[in-house]
Every structure is written in C-alpha cells, then in structure tokens.
C-alpha positions in Angstrom: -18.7 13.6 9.5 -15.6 11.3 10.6 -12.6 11.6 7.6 -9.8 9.5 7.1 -6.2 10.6 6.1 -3.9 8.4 4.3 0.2 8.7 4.1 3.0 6.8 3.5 2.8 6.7 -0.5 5.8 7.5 -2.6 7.7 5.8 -5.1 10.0 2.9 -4.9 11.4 0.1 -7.0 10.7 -3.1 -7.7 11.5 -5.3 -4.3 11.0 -2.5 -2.1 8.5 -1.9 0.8 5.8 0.7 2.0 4.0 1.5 5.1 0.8 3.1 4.1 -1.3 4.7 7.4 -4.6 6.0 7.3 -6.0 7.9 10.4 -9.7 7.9 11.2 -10.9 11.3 12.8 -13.7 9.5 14.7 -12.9 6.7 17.4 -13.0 2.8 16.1 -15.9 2.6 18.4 -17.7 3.9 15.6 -16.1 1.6 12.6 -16.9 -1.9 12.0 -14.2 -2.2 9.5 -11.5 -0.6 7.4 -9.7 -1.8 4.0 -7.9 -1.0 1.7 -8.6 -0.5 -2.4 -6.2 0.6 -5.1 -7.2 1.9 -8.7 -4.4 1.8 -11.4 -4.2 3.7 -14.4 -7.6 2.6 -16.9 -8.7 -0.2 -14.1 -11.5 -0.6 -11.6 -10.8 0.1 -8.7 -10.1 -2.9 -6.6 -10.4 -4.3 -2.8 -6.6 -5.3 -1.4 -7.3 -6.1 2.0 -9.6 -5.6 4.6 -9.3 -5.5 8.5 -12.8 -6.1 11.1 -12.9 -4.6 14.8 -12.3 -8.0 16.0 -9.0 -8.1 13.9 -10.2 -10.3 11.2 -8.4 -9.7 7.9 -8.7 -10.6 4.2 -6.4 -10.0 1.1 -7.1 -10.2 -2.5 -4.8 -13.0 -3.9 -2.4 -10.7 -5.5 -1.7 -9.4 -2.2 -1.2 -12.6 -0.3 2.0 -13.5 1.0 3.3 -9.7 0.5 0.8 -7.2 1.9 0.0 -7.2 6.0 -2.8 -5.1 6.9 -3.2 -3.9 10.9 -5.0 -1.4 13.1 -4.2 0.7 16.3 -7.6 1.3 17.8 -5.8 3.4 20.4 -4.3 5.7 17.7 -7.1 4.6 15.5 -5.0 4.2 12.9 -5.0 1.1 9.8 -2.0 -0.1 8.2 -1.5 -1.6 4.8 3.0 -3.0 5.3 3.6 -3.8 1.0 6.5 -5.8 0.6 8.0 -7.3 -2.3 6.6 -4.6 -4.5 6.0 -4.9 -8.2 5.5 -2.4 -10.9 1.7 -3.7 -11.3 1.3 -2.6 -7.8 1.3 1.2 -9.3 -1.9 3.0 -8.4 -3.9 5.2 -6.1 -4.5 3.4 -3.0 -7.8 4.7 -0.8 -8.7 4.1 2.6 -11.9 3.0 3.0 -14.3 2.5 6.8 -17.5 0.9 7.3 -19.0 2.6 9.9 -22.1 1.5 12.4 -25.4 2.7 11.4 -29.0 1.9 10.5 -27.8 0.9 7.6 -23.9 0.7 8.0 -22.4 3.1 5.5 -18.5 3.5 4.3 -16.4 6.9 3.4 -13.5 7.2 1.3 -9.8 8.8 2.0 -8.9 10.6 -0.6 -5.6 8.7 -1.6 -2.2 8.5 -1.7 -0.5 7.7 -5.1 1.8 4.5 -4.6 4.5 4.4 -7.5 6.9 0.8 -8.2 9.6 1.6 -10.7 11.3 -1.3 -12.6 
C-alpha cells in the first residue's frame, strides 16, 4: 500500500508564504499524478492544483498567479509554494496520487492544517 506524508503547514499571516511537501512511499514510477485539495471549515473539499508525470500542471483559479505546484521524482516528493496568502486560504490541505492500475485508483494524505491570520 504506498502512503503519502504531507508537511510544511503552520500558520502565517496574510501576505505570507508556505512550502507544503508531500512524500510518496512508493517510486513515481507507480503515480500518474499528484495534486493538491484543501477543505475549509463547512466547505467541500476542493482541487488546488494538480501536477502529471510528464510535468503538466493545473490550478484552480483562486490559486493562479500565487500557488506553484512541483515534483522531485528522485526524492519523490510534490510541492504546493503558496504565496500571497489570504485568510480564505485557511483549511486542511490533502495530498492526493493517482496511481497506475487496471483501473487507476488515488489515496489520500492525511493533511496538514494550513492557518492565514489577518
């Protein structure tokens, strides 16, 4: 069963940056794709940004211009670099892999609590 770890939450105020990391027990051989979702207090949870093996990314529009997401395969490690943070950023942010298989099927982290104070 591969696991992912996340780190790098904490709390910080409004304008300040985070470097969230989240470490995939298994090689990225085995991962098609990682991303990033984030439920807040009484919301869905929600998709932030996406990375694929080939190094394609996506980010929701409310991440766009402040969030960078990356991968190390060699460390096999995903990033999620927040910038520029805002107090609606607040939530639980999970890890989330895609991983090949007949079907493909994803696992969770188990979070990291991301706090923006005004």
């Amino acid at each position: 069963q591969v696991q992912l770890v996340e780190s790098g939450g904490g709390l910080v105020q409004a304008g300040g940056s985070l470097r969230l990391s989240c470490a995939a027990s298994s090689s990225m051989s085995s991962i098609s794709a990682m991303g990033w979702y984030r439920q807040a207090p009484g919301k869905q949870r929600e998709l932030v940004a996406t990375v694929t093996s080939g190094g394609t990314t996506t980010y929701t529009n409310t991440a766009k211009g402040r969030f960078t997401i990356s991968k190390n395969n060699a460390m096999n490690t995903v990033y999620l670099q927040m910038n520029s943070l805002k107090p609606e950023d607040t939530a639980v942010y999970y890890c989330n892999a895609q991983l090949y298989g007949f079907p493909p099927y994803d696992i969770w982290g188990q979070g990291t609590q991301v706090t923006v104070s005004s």
